[in-house]
DOMIGU-340101 format. One record per residue (C-alpha): chain; residue in one letter; residue number from 0; x, y, z. Coordinates in steps of 0.1 Angstrom, whole numbers, plus 5000, padded with zeros to 4 digits. Layout:
BEGIN
   mol   type   seq     c1     c2     c3
     A      A   NUM      X      Y      Z
...
//
This chain:
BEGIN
   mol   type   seq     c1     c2     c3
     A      X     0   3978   3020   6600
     A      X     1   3984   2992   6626
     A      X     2   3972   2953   6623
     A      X     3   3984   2947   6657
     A      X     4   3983   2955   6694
     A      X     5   4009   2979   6710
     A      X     6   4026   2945   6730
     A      X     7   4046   2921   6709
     A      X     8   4024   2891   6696
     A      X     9   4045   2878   6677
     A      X    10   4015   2881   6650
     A      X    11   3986   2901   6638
     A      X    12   3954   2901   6642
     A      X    13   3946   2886   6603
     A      X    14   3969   2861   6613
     A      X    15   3953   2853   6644
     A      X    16   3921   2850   6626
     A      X    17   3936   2826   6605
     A      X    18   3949   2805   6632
     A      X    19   3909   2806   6643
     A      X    20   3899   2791   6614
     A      X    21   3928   2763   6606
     A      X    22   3944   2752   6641
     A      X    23   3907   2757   6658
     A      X    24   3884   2753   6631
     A      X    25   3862   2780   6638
     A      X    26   3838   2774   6609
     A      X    27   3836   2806   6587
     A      X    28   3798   2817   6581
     A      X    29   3781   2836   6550
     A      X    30   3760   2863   6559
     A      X    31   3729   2856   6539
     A      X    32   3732   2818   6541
     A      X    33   3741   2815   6579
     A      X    34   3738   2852   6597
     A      X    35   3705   2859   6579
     A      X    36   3693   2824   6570
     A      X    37   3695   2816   6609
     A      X    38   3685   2849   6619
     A      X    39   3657   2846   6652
     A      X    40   3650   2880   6653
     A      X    41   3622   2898   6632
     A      X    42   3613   2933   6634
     A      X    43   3581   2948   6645
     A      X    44   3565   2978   6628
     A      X    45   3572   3014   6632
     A      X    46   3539   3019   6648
     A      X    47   3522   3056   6648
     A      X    48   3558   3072   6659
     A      X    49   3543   3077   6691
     A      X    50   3546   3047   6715
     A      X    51   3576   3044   6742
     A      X    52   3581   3071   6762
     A      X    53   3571   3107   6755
     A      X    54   3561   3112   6717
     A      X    55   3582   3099   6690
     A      X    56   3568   3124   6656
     A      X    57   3574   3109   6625
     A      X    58   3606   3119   6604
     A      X    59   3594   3140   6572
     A      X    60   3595   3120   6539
     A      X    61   3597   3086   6553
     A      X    62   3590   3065   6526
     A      X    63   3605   3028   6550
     A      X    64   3609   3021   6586
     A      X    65   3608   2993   6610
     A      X    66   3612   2990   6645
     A      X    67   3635   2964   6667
     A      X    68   3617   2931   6679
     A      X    69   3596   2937   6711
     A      X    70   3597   2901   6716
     A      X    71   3600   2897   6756
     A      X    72   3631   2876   6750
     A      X    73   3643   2899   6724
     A      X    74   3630   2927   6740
     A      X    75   3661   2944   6744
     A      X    76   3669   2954   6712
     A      X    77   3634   2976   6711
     A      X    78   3638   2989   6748
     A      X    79   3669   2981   6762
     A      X    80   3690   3006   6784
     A      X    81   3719   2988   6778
     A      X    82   3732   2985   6738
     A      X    83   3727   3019   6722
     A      X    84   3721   3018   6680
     A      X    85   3746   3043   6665
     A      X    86   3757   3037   6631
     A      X    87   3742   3027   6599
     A      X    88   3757   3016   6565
     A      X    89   3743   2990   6530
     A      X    90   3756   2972   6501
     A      X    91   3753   3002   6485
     A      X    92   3784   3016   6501
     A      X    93   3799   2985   6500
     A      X    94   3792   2970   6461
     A      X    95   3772   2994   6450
     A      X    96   3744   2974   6447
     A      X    97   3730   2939   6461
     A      X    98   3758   2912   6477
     A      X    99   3775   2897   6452
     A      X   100   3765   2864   6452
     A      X   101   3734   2863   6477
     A      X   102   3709   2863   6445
     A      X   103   3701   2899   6447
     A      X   104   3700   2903   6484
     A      X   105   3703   2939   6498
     A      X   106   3713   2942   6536
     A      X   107   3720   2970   6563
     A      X   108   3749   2969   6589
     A      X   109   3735   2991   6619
     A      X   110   3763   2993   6651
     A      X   111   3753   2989   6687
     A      X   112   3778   2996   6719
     A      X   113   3775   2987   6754
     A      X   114   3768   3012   6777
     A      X   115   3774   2994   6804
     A      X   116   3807   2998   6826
     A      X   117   3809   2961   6847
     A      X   118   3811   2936   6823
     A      X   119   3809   2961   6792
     A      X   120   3808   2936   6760
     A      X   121   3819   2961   6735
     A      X   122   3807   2967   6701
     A      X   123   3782   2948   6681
     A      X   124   3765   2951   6647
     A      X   125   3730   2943   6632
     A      X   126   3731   2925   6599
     A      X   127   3694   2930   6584
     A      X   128   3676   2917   6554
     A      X   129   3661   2950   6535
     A      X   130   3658   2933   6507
     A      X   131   3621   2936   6508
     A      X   132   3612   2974   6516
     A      X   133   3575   2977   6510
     A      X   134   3548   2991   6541
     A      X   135   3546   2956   6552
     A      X   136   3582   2940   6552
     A      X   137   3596   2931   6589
     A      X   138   3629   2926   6581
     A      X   139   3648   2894   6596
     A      X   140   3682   2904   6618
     A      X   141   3706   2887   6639
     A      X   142   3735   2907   6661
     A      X   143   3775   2897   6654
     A      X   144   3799   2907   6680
     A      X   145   3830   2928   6670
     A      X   146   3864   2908   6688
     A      X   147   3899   2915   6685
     A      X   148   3920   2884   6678
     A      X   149   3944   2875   6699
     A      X   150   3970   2849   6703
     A      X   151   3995   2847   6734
     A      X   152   4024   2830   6736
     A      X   153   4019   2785   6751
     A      X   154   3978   2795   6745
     A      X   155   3952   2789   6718
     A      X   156   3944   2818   6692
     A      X   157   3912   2836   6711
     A      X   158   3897   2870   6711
     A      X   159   3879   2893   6729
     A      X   160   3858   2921   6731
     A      X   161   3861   2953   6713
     A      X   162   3853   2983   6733
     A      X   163   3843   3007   6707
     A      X   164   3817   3034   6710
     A      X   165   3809   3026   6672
     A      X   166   3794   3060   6668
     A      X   167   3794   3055   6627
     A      X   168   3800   3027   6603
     A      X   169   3809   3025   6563
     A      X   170   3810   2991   6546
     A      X   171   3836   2991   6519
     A      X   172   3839   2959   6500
     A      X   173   3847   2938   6524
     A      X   174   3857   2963   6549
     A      X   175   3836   2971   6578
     A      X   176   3850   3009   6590
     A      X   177   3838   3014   6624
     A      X   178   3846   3052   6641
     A      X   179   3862   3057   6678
     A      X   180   3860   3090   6688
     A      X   181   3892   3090   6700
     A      X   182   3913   3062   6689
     A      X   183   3906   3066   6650
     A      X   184   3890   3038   6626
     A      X   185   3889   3002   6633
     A      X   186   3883   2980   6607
     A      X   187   3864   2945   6605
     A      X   188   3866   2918   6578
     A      X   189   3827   2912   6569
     A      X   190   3844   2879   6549
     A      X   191   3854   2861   6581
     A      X   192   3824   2862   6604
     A      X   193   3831   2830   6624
     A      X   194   3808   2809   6642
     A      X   195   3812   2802   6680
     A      X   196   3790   2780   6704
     A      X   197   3760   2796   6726
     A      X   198   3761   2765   6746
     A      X   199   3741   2732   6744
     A      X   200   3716   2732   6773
     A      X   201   3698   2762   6787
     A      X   202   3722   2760   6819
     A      X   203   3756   2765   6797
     A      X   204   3735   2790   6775
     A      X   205   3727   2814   6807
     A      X   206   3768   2809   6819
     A      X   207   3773   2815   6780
     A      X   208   3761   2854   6784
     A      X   209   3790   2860   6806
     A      X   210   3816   2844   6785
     A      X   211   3840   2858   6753
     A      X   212   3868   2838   6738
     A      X   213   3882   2803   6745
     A      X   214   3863   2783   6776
     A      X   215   3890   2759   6783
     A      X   216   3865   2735   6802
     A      X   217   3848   2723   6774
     A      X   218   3875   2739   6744
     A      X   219   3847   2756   6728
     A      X   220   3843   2794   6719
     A      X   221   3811   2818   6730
     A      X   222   3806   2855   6725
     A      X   223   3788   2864   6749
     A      X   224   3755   2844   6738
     A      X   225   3758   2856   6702
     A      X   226   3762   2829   6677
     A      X   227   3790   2846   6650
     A      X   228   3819   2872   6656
     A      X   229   3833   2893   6634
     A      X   230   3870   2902   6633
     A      X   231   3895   2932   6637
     A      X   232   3918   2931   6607
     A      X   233   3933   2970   6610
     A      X   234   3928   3001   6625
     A      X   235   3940   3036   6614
     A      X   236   3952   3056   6645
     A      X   237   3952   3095   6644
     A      X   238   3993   3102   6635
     A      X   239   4011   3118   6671
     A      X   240   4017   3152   6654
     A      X   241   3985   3160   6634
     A      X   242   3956   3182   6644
     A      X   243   3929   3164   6671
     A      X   244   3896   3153   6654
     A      X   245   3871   3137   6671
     A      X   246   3864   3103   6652
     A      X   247   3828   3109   6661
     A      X   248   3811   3093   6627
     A      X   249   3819   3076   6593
     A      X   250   3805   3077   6557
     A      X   251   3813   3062   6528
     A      X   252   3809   3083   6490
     A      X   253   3805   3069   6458
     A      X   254   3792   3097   6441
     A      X   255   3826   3116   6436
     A      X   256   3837   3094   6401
     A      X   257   3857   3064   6401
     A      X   258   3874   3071   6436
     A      X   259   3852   3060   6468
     A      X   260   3862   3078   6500
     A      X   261   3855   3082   6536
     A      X   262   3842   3112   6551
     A      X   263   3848   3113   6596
     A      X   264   3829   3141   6607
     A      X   265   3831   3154   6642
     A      X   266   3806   3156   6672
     A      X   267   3805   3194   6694
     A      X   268   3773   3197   6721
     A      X   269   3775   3230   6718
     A      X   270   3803   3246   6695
     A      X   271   3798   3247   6656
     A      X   272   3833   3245   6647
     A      X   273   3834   3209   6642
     A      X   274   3851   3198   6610
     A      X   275   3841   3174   6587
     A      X   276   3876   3155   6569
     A      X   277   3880   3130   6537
     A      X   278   3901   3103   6531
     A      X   279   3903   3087   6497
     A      X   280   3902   3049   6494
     A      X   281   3921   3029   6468
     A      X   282   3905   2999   6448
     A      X   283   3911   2974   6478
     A      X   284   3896   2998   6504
     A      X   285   3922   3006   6523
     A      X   286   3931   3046   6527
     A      X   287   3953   3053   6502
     A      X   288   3969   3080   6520
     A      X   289   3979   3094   6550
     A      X   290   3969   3129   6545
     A      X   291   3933   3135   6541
     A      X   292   3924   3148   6509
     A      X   293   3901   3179   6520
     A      X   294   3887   3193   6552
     A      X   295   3859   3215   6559
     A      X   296   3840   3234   6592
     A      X   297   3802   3218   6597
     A      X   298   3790   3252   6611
     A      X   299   3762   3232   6632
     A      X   300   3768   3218   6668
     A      X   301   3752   3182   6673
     A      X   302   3759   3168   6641
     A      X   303   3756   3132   6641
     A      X   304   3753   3116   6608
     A      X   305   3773   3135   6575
     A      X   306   3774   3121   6542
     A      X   307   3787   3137   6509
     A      X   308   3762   3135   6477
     A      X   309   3779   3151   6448
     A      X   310   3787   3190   6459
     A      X   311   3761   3183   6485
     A      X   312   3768   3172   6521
     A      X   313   3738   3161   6545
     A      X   314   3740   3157   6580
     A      X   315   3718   3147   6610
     A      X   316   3718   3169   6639
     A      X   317   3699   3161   6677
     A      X   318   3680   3192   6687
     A      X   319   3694   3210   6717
     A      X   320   3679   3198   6753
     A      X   321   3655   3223   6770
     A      X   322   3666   3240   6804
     A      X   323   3659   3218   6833
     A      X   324   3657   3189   6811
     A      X   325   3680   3155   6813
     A      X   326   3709   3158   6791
     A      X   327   3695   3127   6776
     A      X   328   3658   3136   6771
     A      X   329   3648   3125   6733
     A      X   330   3643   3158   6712
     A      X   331   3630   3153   6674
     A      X   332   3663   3164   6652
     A      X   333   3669   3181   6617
     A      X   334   3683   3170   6583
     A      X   335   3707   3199   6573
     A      X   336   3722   3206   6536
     A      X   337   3755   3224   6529
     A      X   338   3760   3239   6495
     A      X   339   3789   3243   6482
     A      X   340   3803   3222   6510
     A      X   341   3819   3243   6539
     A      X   342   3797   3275   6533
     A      X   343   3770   3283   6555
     A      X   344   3741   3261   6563
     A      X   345   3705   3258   6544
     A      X   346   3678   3263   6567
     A      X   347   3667   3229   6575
     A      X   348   3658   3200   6550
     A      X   349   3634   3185   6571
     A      X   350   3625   3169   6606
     A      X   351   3642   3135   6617
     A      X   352   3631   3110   6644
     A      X   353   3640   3116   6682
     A      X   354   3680   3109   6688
     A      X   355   3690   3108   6652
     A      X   356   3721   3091   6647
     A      X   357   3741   3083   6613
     A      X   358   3733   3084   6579
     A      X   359   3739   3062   6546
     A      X   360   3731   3073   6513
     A      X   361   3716   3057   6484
     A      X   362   3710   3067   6451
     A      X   363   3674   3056   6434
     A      X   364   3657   3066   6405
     A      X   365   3638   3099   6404
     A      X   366   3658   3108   6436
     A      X   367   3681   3092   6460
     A      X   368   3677   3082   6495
     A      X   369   3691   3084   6531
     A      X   370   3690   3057   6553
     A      X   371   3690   3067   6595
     A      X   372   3682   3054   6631
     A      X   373   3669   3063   6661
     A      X   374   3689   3055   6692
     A      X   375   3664   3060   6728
     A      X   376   3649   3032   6741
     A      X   377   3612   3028   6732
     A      X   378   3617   3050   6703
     A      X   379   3642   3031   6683
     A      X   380   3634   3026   6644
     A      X   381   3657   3018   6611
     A      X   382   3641   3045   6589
     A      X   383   3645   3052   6549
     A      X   384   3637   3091   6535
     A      X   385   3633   3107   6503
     A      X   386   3660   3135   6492
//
């Protein structure tokens, strides 16, 4: 586990947060009272699953789903080829239950990365109000941006971007885990989102887009046009000797006893010898241990979202591209089921949306719950379905 850089600070990056907050006041914000209770963004419905581009069928069992505002200003979260949705995460994984202290609230955490290579802004997550999940609710969001703190030496604490593909997320207390493929898990503190400046007039706000950090001109802080950031506090890098694994997705289980844990499953276009691994967590979240407690091969090429309930593991898999067809096209994926975990596959579970991406679990009466998202512009939802 690191909580710095590979070059010498001189401090980390929870001390560098702190420095944000006391030497340049950086005003620490709630997210109910200030993320949510400013949110500008509103999502639309989930339509007939058919609008955008091509057809976009409706997952099997889907008992909740909204889509992104199609706002023309905010028109980039529903169409947008720029920030890809990837991973997906609640308070359930987190408390187990609503936000302490937000009077029952229940919110979602959904990651977005830039796929753009000049200017490339990162990582950035969704903090949504799904409080309210009945046919009609259109939940309220706003975006935070993930930064790195940083302090160097004769200039103010700052950050900057994170450049994370943010393929899969798990919220555990007040740990945000966030999966690199390569480069292991990076961790957020969700308890020090910070508020920055999107600029006064409409002139600084459009210069504001292309800015992250300290703007020594006017000794205020932007992010890129976003109004909070949220901080690295650690990351856990893969060990030089061990075994390769793609970081390709993250989970969180509660549903093993007393003892939460992560589960990292790995990503294969075409091989199905992808692994899935656990690490258990102790009662501050942090790993408890370097070794992961068990290991076990997926069987099923394009997995995408794996998350352990019980003795049963579920994943979300994409659907393998036609010949002659762009690598990219949207295909309608599967829910799989592996029981015992590591044996063969069931036959499928059920259809997903087009471009699946990760999964959350949460238990309900009479059943539990999985929680997913669609990725492809046009076809992007947030989409709840019954186990």
């Amino acid at each position: 586990m690191y909580d710095r850089d590979g070059a010498p600070t001189g401090t980390t990056w929870a001390a560098a947060t702190q420095g944000l907050i006391t030497r340049q006041r950086l005003g620490v914000a709630g997210l109910v009272d200030d993320v949510l209770g400013k949110a500008e963004r509103r999502a639309s419905a989930p339509g007939d699953w058919r609008d955008g581009p091509g057809s976009a069928p409706k997952p099997d069992r889907v008992d909740f789903a909204f889509g992104w505002d199609a706002r023309p200003k905010y028109r980039e979260d529903a169409a947008g080829e720029r920030w890809y949705p990837q991973g997906i995460t609640t308070t359930y994984d987190a408390y187990g239950g609503p936000l302490p202290g937000s009077g029952g609230k229940r919110v979602a955490l959904v990651s977005w990365y830039d796929r753009q290579q000049a200017g490339n802004q990162g990582a950035k997550v969704s903090v949504i109000d799904v409080t309210g999940t009945t046919s009609s609710s259109r939940p309220r969001y706003d975006h935070v941006l993930l930064v790195e703190p940083t302090k160097e030496s004769g200039e103010p604490f700052n950050f900057k971007v994170t450049t994370l593909h943010a393929g899969g997320i798990a919220w555990a207390g007040k740990w945000l885990y966030v999966a690199d493929r390569i480069r292991g898990l990076y961790v957020f503190d969700t308890s020090r989102v910070l508020k920055v400046s999107r600029g006064s007039t409409e002139e600084t706000r459009e210069h504001a887009r292309n800015w992250c950090g300290y703007h020594a001109r006017d000794k205020k802080y932007y992010a890129h046009g976003y109004r909070y950031v949220m901080p690295l506090h650690h990351v856990y890098r893969p060990a030089g000797w061990s075994v390769h694994l793609r970081y390709s997705q993250v989970s969180l289980d509660r549903t093993q006893g007393a003892t939460q844990s992560l589960v990292v499953s790995e990503y294969f276009e075409q091989s199905p010898g992808g692994a899935a691994v656990r690490w258990g967590l102790n009662s501050a979240g942090y790993i408890a241990a370097e070794r992961a407690t068990s290991a076990w091969p997926l069987r099923i090429p394009r997995v995408q979202g794996a998350v352990c309930v019980g003795d049963q593991t579920y994943y979300s898999a994409n659907a393998p591209a036609d010949p002659g067809t762009p690598d990219l096209a949207p295909k309608q994926g599967s829910l799989w089921l592996q029981w015992p975990r590591g044996e063969r596959m069931t036959a499928p579970r059920g259809k997903l949306s087009l471009g699946p991406e990760d999964l959350s679990y949460q238990p309900r009466a009479g059943g539990g719950v999985l929680w997913g998202l669609a990725e492809h512009p046009g076809t992007r939802r947030v989409y709840r379905i019954r186990l």
